[in-house]
N, C-alpha and C positions, 0 to 999 in steps of 0.2 A: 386416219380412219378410226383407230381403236381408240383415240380422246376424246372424241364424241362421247363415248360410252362409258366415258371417266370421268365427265363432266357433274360436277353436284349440280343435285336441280335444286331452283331455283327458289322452292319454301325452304329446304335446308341452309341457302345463302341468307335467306331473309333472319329465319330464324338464329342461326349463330350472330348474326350484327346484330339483331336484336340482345341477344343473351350477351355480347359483351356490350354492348348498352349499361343494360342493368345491372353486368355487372360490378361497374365504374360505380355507381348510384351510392351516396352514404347511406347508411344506418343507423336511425338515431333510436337507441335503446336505454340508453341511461337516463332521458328523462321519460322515460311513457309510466305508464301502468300496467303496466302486459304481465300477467303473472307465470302464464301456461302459454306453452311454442308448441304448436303440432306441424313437425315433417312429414314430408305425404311423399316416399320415395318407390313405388310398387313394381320398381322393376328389378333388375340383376344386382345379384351379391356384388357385382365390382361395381357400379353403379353407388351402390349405398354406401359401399367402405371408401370411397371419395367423398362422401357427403359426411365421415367423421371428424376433418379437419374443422370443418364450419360450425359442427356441436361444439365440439370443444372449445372452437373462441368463441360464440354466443356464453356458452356455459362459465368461462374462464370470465367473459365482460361481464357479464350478470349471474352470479351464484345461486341470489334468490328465484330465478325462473325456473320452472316445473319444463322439462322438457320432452316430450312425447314423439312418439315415431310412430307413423304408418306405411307398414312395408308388406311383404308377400310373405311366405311362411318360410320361403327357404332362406328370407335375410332374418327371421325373429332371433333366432338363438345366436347370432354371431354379435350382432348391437344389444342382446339382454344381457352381455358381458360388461358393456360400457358404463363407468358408472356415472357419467355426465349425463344420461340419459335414464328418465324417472321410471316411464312407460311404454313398453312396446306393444303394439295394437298390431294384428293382420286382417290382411285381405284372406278373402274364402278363397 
């Protein structure tokens, strides 16, 4: 009775196969022109501080990119520490 109600519904199934989809997917950054990255992260501090492994290799593959963050007020001050990271923006 009570695995009914432990059961993931069914857009959050859709959605994780989707995100590990993409996130198999390469990324081809060494030839573009992309000068500037904006991260759009606007939820929970633990949330954002997973998303600093990925600056750091984008930033480590590519030096010359300008890298920018959009997060909430209560993540600015922990990533305006980061120095792979140019500029941090909030949400009101």
């Amino acid at each position: 009775m009570t695995e009914a109600f432990h059961q993931t519904a069914f857009k959050h199934q859709v959605r994780d196969g989707l995100l590990k989809v993409i996130s198999k997917a390469p990324v081809f950054l060494q030839n573009s022109n992309t000068k500037r990255i904006l991260i759009i992260r606007p939820d929970h501090v633990g949330d954002v501080l997973l998303s600093t492994p990925a600056i750091r290799a984008i930033k480590h593959k590519r030096p010359d990119i300008s890298i920018h963050v959009l997060v909430g007020e209560w993540s600015a001050n922990v990533l305006a520490k980061y120095d792979e990271i140019d500029l941090v923006l909030t949400l009101p």
